[in-house]
C-alpha positions in Angstrom: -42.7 -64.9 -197.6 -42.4 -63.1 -201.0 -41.9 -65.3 -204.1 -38.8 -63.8 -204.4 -37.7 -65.1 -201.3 -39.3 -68.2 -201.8 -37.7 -68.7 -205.1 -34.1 -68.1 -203.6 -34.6 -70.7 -200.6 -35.7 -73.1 -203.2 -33.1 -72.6 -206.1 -30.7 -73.2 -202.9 -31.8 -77.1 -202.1 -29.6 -78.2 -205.2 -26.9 -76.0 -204.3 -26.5 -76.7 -200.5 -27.8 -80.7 -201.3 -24.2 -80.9 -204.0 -22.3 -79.4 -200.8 -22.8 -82.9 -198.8 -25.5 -80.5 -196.2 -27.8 -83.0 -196.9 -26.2 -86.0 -196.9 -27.7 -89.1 -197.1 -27.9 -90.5 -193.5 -29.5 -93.8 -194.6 -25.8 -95.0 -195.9 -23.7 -97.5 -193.5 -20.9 -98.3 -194.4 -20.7 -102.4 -193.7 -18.0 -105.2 -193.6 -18.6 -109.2 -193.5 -15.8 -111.1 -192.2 -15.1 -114.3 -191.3 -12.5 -115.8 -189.2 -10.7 -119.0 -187.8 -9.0 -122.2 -187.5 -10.5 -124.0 -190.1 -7.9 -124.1 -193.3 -11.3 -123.8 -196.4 -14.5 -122.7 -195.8 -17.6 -121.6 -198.3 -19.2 -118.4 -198.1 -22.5 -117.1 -199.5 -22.9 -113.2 -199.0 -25.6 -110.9 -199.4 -24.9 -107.6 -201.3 -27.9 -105.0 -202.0 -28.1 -105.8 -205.3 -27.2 -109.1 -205.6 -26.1 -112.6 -204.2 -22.7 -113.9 -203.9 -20.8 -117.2 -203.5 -17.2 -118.1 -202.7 -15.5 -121.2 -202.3 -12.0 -122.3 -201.0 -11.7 -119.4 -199.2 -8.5 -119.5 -196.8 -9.5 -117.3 -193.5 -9.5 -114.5 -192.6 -11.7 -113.5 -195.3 -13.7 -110.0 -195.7 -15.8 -107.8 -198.1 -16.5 -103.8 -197.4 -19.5 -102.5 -199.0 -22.3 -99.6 -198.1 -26.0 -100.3 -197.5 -28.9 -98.6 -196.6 -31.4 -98.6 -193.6 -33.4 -101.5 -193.6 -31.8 -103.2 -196.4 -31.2 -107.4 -195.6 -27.2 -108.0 -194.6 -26.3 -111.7 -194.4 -23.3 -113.7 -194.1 -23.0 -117.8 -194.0 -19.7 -119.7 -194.1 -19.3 -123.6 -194.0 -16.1 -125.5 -193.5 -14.9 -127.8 -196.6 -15.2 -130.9 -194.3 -12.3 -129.3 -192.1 -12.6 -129.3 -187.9 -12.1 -126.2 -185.8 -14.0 -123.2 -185.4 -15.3 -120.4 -187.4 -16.7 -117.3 -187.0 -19.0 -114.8 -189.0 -19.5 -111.0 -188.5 -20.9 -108.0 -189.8 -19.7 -104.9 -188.8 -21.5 -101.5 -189.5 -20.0 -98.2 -189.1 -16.8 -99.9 -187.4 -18.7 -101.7 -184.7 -19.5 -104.9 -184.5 -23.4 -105.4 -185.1 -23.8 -109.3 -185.6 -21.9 -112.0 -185.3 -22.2 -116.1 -184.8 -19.7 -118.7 -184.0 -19.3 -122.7 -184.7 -17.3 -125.2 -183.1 -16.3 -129.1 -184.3 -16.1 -130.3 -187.7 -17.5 -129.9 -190.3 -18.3 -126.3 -189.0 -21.3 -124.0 -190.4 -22.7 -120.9 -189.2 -24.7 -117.4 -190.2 -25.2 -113.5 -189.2 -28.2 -111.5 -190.7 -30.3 -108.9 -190.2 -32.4 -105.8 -191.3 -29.9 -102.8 -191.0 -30.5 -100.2 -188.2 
């Protein structure tokens, strides 16, 4: 390959790399919700950059963010002394990758992973 040829495959990458060609496949898009009878519950959420806790939240509850491959996803919700059931999930690219439910009172219960 001439370096003229070379040059214009290479002065391309930019170019074609701006146009979304290559896009970077690594992204999910993820939601955490959690759902049930339970009237308060706590939640502690795991963003990529950072930790997060909630409390009093009424149900159904839910947070939409985007991770990477590999990076750790976890949800964990705990009824404020309140019986009935409650359920966690994590959903990645619309479909349902995780999820954990609790039954009685008080009520308590996780999802986690690495993402695929």
């Amino acid at each position: 390959m001439s370096r003229i040829h070379l040059f214009a495959v290479l002065a391309s990458v930019p170019v074609l790399a701006g146009c979304g060609i290559f896009a970077d496949r690594d992204r999910r898009d993820v939601t955490y919700r959690a759902t049930g009878t339970v009237s308060a519950v706590s939640i502690n959420y795991w963003l990529p950059d950072s930790v997060h806790r909630s409390f009093g939240q009424s149900l159904p509850w839910s947070c939409d963010f985007s991770a990477r491959r590999g990076d750790l996803v976890c949800i964990s919700a705990a009824s404020e002394g309140d019986t009935g059931s409650l359920t966690v999930a994590i959903v990645v690219d619309d479909s349902l990758w995780r999820g954990a439910t609790s039954y009685g009172g008080p009520v308590g219960t996780t999802a986690q992973g690495l993402l695929p």
